[in-house]
Backbone bond lengths (Angstrom), bond angles and torsions (degrees), N, CA, C in turn:
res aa  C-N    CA-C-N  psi(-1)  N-CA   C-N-CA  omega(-1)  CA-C   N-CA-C  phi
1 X - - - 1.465 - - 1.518 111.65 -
2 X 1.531 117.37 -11.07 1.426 112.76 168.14 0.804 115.84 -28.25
3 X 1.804 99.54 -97.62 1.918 115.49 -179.43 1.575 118.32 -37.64
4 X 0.978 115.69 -39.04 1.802 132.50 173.96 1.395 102.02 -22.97
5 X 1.483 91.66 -72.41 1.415 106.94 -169.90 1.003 137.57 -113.05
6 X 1.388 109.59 6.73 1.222 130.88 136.47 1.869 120.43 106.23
7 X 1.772 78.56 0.48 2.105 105.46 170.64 1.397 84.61 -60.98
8 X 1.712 78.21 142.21 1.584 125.06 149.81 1.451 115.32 -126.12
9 X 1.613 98.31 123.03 1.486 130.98 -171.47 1.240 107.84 -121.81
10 X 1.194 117.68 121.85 2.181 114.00 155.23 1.171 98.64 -61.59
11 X 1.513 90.16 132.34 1.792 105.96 167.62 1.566 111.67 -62.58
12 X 1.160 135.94 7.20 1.449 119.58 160.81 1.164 121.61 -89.78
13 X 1.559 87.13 -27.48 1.763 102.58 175.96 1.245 108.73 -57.04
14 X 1.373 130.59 -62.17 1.503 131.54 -142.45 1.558 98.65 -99.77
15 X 1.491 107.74 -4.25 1.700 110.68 166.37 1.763 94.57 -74.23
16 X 0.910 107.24 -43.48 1.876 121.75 -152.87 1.615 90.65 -65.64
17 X 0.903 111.06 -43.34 2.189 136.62 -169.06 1.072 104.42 -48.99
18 X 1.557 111.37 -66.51 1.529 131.18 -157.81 1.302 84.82 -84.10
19 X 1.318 147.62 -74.36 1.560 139.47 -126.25 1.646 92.02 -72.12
20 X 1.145 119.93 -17.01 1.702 117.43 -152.70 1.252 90.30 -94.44
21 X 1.594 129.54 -37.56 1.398 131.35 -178.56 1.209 98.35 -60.69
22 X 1.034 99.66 -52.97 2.194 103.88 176.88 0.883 144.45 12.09
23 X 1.635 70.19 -97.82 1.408 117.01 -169.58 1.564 116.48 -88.01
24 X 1.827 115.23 -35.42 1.635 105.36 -167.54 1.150 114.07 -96.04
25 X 1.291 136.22 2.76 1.387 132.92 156.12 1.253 129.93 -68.63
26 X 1.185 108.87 -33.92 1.522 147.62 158.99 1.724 102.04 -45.18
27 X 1.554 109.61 -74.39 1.312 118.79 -172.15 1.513 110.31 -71.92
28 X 1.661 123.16 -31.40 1.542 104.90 178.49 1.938 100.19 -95.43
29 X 1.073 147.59 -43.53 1.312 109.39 168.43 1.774 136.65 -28.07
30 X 1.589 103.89 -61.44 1.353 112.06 176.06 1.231 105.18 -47.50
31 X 1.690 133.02 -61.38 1.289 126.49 163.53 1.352 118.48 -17.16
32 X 1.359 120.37 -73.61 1.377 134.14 -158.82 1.785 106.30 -68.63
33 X 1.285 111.16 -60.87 1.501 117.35 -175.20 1.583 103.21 -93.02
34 X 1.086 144.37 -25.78 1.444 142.65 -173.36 1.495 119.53 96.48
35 X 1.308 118.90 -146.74 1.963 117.12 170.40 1.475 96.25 -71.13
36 X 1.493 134.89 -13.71 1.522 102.45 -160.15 1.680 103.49 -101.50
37 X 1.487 101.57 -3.31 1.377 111.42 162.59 1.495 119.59 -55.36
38 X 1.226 116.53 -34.80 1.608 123.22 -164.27 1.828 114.42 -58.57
39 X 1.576 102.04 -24.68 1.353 119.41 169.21 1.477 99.68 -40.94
40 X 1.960 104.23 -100.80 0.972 98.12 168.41 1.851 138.01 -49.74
41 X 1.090 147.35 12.93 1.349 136.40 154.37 1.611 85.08 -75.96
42 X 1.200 137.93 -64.04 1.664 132.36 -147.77 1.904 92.42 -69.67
43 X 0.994 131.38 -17.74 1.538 116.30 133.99 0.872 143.30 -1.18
44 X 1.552 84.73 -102.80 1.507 125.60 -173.43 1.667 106.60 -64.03
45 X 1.416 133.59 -24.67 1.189 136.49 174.67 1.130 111.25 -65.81
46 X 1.384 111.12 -50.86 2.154 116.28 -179.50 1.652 85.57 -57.90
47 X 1.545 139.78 -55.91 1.023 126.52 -162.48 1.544 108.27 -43.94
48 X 1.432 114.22 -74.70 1.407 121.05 172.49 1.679 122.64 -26.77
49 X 1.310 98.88 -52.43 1.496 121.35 -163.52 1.785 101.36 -58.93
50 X 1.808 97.71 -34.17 1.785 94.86 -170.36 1.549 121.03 -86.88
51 X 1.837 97.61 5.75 1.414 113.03 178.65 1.727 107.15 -99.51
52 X 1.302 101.19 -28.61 1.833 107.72 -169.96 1.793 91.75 -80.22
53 X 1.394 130.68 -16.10 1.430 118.15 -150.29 1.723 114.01 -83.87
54 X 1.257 92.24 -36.74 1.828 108.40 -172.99 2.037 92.73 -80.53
55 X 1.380 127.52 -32.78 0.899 95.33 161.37 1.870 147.88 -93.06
56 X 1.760 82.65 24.29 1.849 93.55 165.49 1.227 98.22 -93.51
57 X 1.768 117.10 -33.96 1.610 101.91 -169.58 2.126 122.06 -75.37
58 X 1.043 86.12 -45.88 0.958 89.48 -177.61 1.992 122.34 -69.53
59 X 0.874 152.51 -26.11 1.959 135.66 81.67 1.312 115.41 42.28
60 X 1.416 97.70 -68.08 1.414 110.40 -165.48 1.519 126.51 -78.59
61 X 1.772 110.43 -39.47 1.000 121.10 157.82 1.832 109.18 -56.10
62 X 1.221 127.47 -62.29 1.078 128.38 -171.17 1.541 117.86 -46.62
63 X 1.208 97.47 -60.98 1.576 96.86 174.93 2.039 111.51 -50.32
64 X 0.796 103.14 -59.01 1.640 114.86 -167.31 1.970 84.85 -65.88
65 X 1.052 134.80 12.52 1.574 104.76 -171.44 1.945 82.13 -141.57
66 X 1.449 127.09 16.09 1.513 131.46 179.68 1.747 90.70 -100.96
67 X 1.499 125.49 138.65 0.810 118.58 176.08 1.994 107.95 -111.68
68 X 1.102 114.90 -7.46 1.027 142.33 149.91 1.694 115.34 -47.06
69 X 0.814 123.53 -17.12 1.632 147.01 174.73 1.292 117.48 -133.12
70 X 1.069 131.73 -66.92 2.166 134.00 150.92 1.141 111.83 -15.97
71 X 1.501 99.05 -75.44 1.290 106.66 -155.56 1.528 120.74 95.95
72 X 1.350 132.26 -128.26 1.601 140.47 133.89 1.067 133.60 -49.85
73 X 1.220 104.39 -12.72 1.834 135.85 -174.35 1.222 103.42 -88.07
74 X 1.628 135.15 -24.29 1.178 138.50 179.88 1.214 118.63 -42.49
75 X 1.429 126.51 145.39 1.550 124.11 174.48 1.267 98.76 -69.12
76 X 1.457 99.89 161.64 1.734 121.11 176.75 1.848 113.77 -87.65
77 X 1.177 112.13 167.62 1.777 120.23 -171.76 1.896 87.44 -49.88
78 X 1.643 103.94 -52.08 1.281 99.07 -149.40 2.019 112.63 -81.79
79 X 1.286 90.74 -20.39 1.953 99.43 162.15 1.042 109.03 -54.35
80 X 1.443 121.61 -63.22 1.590 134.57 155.85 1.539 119.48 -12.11
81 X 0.771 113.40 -60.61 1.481 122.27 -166.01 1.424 96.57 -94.12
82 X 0.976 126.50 -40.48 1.887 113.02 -171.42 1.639 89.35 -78.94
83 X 1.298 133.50 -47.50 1.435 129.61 -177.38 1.684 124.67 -53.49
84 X 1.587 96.73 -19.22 1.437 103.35 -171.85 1.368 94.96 -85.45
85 X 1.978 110.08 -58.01 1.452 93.56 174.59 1.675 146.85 -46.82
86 X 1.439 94.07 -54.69 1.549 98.54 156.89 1.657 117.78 -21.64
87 X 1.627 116.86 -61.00 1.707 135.98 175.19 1.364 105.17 -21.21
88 X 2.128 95.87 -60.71 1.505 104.04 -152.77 1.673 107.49 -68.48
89 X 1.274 112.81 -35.25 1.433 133.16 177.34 1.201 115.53 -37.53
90 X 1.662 123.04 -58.20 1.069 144.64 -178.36 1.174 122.79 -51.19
91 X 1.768 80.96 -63.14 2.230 89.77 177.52 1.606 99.89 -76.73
92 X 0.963 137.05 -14.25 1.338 126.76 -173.61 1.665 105.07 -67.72
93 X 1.373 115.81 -53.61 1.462 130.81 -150.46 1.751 82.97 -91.14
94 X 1.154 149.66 -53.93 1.171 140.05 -167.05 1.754 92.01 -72.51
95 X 1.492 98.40 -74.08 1.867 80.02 -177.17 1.659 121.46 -17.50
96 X 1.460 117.96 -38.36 1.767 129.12 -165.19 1.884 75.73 -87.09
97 X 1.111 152.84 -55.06 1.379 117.26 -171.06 1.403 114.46 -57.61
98 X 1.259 112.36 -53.80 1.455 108.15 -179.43 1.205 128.48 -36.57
99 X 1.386 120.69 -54.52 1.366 145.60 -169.19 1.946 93.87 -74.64
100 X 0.987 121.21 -53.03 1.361 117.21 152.16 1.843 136.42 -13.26
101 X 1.748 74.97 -57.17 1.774 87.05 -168.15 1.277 120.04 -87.30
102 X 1.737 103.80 -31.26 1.559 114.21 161.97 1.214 117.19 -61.01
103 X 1.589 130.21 -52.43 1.334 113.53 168.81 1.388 129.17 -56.00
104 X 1.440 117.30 -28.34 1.592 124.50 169.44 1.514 98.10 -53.82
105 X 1.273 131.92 -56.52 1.334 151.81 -158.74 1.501 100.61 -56.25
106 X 1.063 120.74 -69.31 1.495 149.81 158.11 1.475 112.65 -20.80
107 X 1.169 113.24 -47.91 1.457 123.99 -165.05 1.539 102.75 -66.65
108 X 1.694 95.83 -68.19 0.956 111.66 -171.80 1.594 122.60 -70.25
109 X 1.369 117.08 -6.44 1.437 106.23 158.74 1.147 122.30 -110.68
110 X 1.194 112.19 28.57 2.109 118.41 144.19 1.727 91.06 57.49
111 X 1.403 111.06 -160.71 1.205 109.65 162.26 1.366 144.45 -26.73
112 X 1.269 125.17 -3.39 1.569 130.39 -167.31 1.604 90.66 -114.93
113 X 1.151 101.81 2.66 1.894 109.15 176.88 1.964 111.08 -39.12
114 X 1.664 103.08 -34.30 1.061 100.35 -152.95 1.764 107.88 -92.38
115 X 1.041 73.49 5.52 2.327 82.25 169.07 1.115 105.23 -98.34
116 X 1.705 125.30 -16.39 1.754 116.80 172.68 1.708 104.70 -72.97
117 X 1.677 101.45 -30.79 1.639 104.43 -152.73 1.869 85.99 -79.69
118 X 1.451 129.27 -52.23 1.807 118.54 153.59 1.114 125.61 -28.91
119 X 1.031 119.80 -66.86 1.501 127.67 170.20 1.409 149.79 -64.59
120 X 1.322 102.68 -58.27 1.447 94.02 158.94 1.317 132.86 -121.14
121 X 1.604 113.36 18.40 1.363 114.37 168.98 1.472 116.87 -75.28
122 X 1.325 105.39 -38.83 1.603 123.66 -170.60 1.589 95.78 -66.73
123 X 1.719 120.69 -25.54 1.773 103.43 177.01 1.611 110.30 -81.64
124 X 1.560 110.93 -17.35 1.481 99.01 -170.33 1.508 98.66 -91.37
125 X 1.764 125.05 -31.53 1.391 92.42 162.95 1.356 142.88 -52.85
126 X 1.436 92.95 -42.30 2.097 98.00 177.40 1.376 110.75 -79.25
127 X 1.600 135.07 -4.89 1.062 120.40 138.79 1.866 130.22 -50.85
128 X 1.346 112.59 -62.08 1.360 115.90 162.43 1.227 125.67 -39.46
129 X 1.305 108.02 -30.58 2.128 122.92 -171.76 2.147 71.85 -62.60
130 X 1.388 98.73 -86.12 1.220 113.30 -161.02 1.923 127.47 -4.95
131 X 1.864 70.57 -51.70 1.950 110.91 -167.90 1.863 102.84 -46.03
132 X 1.721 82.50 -52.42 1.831 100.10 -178.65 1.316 138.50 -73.48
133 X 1.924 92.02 -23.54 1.898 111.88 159.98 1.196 107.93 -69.47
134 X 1.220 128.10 -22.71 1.670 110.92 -169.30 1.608 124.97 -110.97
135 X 2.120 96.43 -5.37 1.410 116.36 157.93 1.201 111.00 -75.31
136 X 1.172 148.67 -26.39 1.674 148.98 -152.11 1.444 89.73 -77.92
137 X 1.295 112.85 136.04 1.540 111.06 127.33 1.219 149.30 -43.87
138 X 1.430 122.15 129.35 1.753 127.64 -143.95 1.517 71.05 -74.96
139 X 0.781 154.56 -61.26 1.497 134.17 -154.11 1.553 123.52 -71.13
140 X 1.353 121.61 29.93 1.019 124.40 -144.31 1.586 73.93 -142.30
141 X 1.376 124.77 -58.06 1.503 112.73 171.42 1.195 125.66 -139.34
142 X 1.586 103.61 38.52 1.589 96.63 153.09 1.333 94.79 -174.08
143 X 1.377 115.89 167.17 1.490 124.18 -176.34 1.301 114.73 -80.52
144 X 1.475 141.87 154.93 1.109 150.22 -145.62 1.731 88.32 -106.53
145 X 0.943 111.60 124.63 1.651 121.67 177.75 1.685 111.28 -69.27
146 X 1.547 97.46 127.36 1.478 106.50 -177.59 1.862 104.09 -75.66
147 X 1.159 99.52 135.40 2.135 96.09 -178.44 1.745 80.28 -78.32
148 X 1.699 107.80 131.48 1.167 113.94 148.11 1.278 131.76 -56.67
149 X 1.004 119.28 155.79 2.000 147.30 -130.51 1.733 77.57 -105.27
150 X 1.420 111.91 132.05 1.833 126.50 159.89 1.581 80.41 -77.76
151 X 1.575 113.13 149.38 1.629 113.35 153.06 1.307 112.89 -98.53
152 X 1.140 118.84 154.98 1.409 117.24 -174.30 1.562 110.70 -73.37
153 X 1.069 122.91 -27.72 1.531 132.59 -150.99 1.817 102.79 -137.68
154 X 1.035 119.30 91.30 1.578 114.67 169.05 1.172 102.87 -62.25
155 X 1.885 121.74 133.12 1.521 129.96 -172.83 1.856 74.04 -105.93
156 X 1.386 98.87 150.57 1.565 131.06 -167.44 1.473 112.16 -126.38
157 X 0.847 124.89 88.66 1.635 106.53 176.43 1.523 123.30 -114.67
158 X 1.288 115.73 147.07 1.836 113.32 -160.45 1.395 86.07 -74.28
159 X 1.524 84.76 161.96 2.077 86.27 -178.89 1.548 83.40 -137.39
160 X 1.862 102.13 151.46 1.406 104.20 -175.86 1.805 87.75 -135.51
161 X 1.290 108.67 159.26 1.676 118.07 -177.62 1.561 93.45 -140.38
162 X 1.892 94.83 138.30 1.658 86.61 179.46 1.656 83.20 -132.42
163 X 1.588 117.49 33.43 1.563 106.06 166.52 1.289 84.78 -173.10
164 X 1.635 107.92 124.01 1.221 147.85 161.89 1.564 145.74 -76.03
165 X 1.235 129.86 42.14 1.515 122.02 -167.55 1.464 110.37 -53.40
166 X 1.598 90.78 144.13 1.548 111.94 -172.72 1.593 105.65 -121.71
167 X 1.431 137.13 81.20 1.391 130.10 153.03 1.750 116.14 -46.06
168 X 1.427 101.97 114.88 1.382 104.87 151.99 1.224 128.45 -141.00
169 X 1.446 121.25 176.09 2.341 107.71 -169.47 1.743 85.12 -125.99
170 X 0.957 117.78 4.63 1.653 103.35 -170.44 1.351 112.64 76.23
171 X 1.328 125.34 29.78 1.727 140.31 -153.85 1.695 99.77 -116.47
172 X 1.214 118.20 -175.74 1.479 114.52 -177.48 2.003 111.05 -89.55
173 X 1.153 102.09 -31.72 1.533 103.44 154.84 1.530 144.82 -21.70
174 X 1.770 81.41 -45.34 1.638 111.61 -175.57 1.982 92.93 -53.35
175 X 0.839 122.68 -101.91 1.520 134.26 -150.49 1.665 105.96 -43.55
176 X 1.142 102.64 -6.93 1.907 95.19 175.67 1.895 104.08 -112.30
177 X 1.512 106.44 2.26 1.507 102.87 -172.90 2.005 75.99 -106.25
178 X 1.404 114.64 -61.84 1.739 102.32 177.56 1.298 108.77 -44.76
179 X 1.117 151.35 -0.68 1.352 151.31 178.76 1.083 105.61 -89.50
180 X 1.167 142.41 -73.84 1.831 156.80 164.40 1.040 90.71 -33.28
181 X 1.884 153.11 -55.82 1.144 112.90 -105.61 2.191 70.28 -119.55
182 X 1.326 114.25 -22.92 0.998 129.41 179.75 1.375 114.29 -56.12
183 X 1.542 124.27 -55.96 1.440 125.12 148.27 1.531 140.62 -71.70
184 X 1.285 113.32 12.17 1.497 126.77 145.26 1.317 95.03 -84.82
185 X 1.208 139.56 -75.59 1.584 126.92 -154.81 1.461 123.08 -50.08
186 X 1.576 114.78 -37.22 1.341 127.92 165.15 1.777 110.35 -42.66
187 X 2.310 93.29 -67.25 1.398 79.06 -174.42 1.448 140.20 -61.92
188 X 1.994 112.45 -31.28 1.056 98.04 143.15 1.604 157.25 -97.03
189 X 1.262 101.46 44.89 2.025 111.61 -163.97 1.104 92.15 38.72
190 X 1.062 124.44 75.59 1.875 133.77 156.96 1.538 115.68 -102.56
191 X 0.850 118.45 141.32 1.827 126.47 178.34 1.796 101.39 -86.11
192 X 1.582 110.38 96.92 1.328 96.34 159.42 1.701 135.45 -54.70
193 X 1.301 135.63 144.93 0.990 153.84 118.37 1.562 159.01 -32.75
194 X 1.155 107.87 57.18 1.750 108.47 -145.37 1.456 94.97 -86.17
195 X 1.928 113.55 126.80 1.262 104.67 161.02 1.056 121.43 -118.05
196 X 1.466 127.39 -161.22 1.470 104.92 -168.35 1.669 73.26 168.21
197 X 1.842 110.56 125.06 1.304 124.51 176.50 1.544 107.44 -97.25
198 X 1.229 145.56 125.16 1.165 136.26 117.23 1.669 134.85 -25.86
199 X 1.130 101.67 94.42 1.511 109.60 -178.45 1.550 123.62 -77.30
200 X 1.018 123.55 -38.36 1.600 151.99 -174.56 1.786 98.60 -30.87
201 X 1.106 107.40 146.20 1.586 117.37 156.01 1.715 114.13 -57.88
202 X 1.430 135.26 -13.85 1.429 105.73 -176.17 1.640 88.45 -107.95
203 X 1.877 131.31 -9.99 0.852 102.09 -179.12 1.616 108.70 -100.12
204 X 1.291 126.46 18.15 1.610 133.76 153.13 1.432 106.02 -58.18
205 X 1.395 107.37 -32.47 1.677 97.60 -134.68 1.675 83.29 -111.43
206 X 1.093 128.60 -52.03 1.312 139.00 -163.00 1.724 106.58 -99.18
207 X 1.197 114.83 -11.59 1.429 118.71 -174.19 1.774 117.79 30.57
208 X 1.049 137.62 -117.03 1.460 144.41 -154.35 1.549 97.33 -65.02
209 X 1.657 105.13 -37.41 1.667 105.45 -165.82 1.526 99.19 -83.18
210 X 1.564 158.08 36.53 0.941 161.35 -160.53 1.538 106.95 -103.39
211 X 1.467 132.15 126.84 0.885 105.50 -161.92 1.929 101.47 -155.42
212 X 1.546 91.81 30.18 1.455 102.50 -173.38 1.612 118.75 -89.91
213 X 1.208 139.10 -179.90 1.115 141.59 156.17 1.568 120.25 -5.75
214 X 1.233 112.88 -52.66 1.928 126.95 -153.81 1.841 84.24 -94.82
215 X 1.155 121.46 -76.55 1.281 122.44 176.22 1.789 118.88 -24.60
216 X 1.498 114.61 -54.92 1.285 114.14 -175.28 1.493 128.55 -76.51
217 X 1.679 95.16 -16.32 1.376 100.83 177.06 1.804 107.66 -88.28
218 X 1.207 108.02 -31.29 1.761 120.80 -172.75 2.023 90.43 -57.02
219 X 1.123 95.78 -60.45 1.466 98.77 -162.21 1.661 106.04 -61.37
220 X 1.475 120.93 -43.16 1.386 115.66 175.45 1.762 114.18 -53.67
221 X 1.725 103.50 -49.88 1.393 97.00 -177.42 1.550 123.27 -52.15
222 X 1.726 109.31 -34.55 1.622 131.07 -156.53 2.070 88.01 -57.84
223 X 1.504 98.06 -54.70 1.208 124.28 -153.96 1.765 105.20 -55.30
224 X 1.965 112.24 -42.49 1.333 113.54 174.23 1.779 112.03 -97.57
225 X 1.016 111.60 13.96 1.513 117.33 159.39 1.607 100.37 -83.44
226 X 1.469 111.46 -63.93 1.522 103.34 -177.20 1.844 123.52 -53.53
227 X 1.571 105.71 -11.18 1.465 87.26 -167.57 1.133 76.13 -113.59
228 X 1.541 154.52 49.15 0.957 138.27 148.59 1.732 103.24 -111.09
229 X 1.084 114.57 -14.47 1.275 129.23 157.45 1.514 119.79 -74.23
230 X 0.809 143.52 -23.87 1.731 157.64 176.10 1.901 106.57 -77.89
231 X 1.900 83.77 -50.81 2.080 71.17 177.27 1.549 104.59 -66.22
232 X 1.332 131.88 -24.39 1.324 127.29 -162.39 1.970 88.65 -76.71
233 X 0.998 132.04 21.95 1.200 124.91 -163.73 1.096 142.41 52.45
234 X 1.454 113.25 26.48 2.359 114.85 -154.75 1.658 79.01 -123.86
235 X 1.383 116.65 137.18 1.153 126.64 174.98 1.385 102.87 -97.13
236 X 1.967 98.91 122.00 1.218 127.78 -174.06 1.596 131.10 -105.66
237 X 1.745 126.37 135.98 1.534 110.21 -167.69 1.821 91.22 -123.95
238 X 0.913 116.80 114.48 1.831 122.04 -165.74 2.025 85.20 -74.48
239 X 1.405 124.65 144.60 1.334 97.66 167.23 1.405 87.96 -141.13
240 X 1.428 146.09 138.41 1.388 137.61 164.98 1.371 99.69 -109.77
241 X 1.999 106.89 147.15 1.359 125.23 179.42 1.252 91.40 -110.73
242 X 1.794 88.55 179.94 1.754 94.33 173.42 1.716 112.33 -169.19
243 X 1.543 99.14 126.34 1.409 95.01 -137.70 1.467 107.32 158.13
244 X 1.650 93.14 -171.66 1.982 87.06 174.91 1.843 85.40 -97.73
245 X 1.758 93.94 161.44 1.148 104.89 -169.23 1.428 117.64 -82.17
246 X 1.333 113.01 -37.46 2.137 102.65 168.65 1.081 116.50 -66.30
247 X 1.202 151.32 -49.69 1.681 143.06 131.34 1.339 132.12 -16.59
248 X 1.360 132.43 -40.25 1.338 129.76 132.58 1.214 126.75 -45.74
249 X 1.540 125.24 -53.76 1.713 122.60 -178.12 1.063 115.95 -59.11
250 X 1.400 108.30 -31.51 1.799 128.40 177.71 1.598 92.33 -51.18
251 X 1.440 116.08 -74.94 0.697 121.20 -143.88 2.063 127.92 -71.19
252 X 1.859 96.77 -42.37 1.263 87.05 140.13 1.329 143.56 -123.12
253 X 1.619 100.41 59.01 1.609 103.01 146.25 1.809 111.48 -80.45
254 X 1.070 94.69 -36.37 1.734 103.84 -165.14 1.827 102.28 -77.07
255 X 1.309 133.82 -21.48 1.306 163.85 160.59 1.505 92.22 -38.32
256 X 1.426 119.09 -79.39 1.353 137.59 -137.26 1.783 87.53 -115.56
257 X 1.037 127.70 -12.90 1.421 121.14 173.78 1.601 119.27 69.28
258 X 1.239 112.88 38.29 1.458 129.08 -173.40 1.593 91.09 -55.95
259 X 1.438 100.36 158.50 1.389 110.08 -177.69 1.877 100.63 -125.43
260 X 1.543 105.23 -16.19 1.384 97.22 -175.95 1.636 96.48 -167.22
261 X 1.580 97.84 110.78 1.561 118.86 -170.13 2.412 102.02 -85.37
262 X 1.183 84.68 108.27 2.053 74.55 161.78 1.690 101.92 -101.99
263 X 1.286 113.25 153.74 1.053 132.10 168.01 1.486 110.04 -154.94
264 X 1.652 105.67 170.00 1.203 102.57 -173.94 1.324 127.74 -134.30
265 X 1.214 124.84 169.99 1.665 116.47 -154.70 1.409 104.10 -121.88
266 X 1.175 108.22 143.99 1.858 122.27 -167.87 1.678 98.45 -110.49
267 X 0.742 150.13 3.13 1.410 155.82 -179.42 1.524 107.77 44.43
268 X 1.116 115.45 51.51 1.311 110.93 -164.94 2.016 99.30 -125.65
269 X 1.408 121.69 135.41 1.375 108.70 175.96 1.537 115.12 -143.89
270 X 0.707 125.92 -166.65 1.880 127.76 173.51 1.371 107.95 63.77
271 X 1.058 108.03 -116.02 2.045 114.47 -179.72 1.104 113.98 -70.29
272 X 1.993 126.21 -12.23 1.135 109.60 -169.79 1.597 116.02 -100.42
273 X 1.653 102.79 -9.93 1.217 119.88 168.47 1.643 106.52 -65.79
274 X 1.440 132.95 -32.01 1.171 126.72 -172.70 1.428 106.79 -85.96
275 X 1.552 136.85 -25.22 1.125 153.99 -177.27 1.240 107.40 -76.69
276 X 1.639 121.52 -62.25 1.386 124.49 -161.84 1.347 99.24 -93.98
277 X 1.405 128.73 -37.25 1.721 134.77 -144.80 1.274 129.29 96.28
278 X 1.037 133.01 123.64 1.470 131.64 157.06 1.986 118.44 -99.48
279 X 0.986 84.45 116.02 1.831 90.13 173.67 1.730 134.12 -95.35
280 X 1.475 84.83 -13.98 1.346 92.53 -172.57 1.596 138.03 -78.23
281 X 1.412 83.92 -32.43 2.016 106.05 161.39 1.381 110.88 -56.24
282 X 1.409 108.01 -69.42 1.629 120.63 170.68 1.951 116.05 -27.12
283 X 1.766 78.65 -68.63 1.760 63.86 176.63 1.491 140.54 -102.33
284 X 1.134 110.69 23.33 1.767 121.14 156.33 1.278 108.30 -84.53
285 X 1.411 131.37 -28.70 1.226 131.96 -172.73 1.561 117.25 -73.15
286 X 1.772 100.97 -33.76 1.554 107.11 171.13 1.594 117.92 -100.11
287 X 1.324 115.34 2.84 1.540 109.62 157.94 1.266 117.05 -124.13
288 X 1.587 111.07 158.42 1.481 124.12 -154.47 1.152 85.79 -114.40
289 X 1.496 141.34 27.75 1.915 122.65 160.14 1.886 84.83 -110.82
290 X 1.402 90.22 169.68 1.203 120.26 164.00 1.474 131.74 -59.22
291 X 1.940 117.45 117.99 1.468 112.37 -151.42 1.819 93.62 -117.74
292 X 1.227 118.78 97.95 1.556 124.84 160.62 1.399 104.26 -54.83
293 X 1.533 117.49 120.76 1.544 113.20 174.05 2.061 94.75 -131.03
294 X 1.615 86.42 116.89 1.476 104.30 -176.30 1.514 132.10 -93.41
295 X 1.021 110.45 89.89 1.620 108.24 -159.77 1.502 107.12 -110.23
C-alpha cells in the first residue's frame, strides 16, 4: 500500500509498525485469557485478515489493468471484468463476516454495546471510506501526474560566497571541517565565520550573560582558533551561541547571513544520536543555503 498511496515511511518505522500490530495482540490476549484464548485470537485474525484482503486485491487489479505501467502487459477488457468481479465477491462475503462478528460482538456485550459502537465501528467505517478511495478512478480525484521533462542542456552557473559559517564543538572533527572551510574561503576571499554553541545549563538559561566555567573557556578557545586563522590570512568573525545547537546554527547563520554553512559529521546514528545529539538533519532542513557536512 506504499506506492498505492503514495506514503513515505522509514523502513524501521514500518518494520517497528507491523511487528507491534503482530505481535501485541497476540501477546496481551494470551496474557489476559491464557492458551484457551488463542481460539478466539485465530478469530479475530480471519476478522482482520477479511479487512486487509480486498485491499491487496483490489491494488492488484489496478496495477495489472494501468497500461501506463503494463504496457502490452496490460490486462485485457475481459481479465478486467472477471478480476473486478472476483473483487466484488470477496469484499462482499468478507464484508458479511465482519458485519457478522460485530453483531455477534454486540450481542453479547448487552449494555457495554456502546464502546464497540466508539470503538470499533468508527474503524470499520474509515476502513470502508479507505476501501472506496482506493477503488475510484484517479481521475475521479486527482489529476494524473505529468513524468517530469529530462532537460536537454544542464544550465551551470559559477557560484561565489563572500560569508562562510563554520560549526565547531571543540571535538576532533574540528581541524578537518577548519580545513575545508579554510580553503573555500581563500578560494573565494570569503570572511570565515566561526561558531561554536554553548550547551551548558547557565548558557540555556542565562544565554549571552553566562559566565561560568564552560562559557569562559568556549569563548577563550573560539577566540585563539580565530587568530590562528587570521595569521593564515582568511578574515575571521569568532561568534558564540547559547542554547541547543541546531537552533542556534539556524539561528546565526540567518543572523550573519551565511551563504554557505560547513559542519561536521561524527558518524554516529541510532542510540548515539539520542545520547550524544545529532545536528545536522535539523539544520539543513531549516536553512535554504547550502550545508557542506565534512566527515
Amino acid at each position: 500500500m506504499e506506492g498505492f498511496l503514495k506514503l513515505r515511511i522509514r523502513p524501521f518505522l514500518r518494520r517497528l509498525i507491523t511487528r507491534l500490530i503482530a505481535i501485541v495482540p497476540a501477546v496481551m490476549v494470551i496474557s489476559m485469557k491464557g492458551d484457551g484464548g488463542t481460539y478466539d485470537l485465530l478469530i479475530l485474525s480471519q476478522v482482520i485478515l477479511s479487512l486487509q484482503l480486498p485491499f491487496a486485491v483490489i491494488p492488484l487489479i489496478k496495477f495489472t489493468s494501468d497500461r501506463s505501467f503494463m504496457g502490452a502487459f496490460a490486462s485485457t477488457w475481459w481479465a478486467k471484468l472477471l478480476a473486478w468481479v472476483s473483487a466484488a465477491i470477496i469484499i462482499v462475503l468478507n464484508a458479511n463476516l465482519v458485519l457478522g462478528k460485530l453483531s455477534e460482538w454486540m450481542e453479547g456485550a448487552g449494555e457495554q454495546a456502546i464502546w464497540l459502537w466508539i470503538t470499533i465501528v468508527p474503524v470499520v467505517v474509515g476502513v470502508a471510506l479507505l476501501l472506496l478511495y482506493i477503488s475510484l478512478p484517479r481521475s475521479w480525484f486527482r489529476r494524473r501526474r505529468v513524468a517530469p521533462q529530462v532537460p536537454e542542456k544542464v544550465e551551470l552557473k559559477p557560484q561565489s560566497y563572500s560569508k562562510i559559517g563554520v560549526a565547531i564543538d571543540y571535538g576532533m572533527m574540528d581541524s578537518k571541517v577548519l580545513s575545508h572551510a579554510q580553503t573555500l574561503a581563500r578560494q573565494h576571499g570569503a570572511t570565515m565565520y566561526l561558531f561554536h554553541v554553548v550547551e551548558g545549563v547557565s548558557g540555556q538559561i542565562f544565554g549571552s550573560e553566562a559566565y561560568d566555567d564552560e562559557a569562559r573557556f568556549d569563548k577563550e578557545n573560539i577566540e585563539s582558533i580565530a587568530e590562528q586563522l587570521r595569521i593564515s590570512g582568511v578574515e575571521v568573525v569568532p561568534v558564540l551561541g547559547y542554547g541547543r545547537a541546531p537552533e542556534q546554527l539556524v539561528k546565526l547563520s540567518n543572523e550573519h547571513a551565511i551563504e554557505l554553512l560547513v559542519m561536521g559529521g561524527h558518524r554516529h546514528r541510532g542510540l548515539k544520536d539520542i545520547f550524544f545529539g545529532a545536528s545536522i538533519s535539523q539544520v539543513r532542513h531549516a536553512l535554504a543555503i547550502p550545508v557542506l557536512v565534512v566527515q
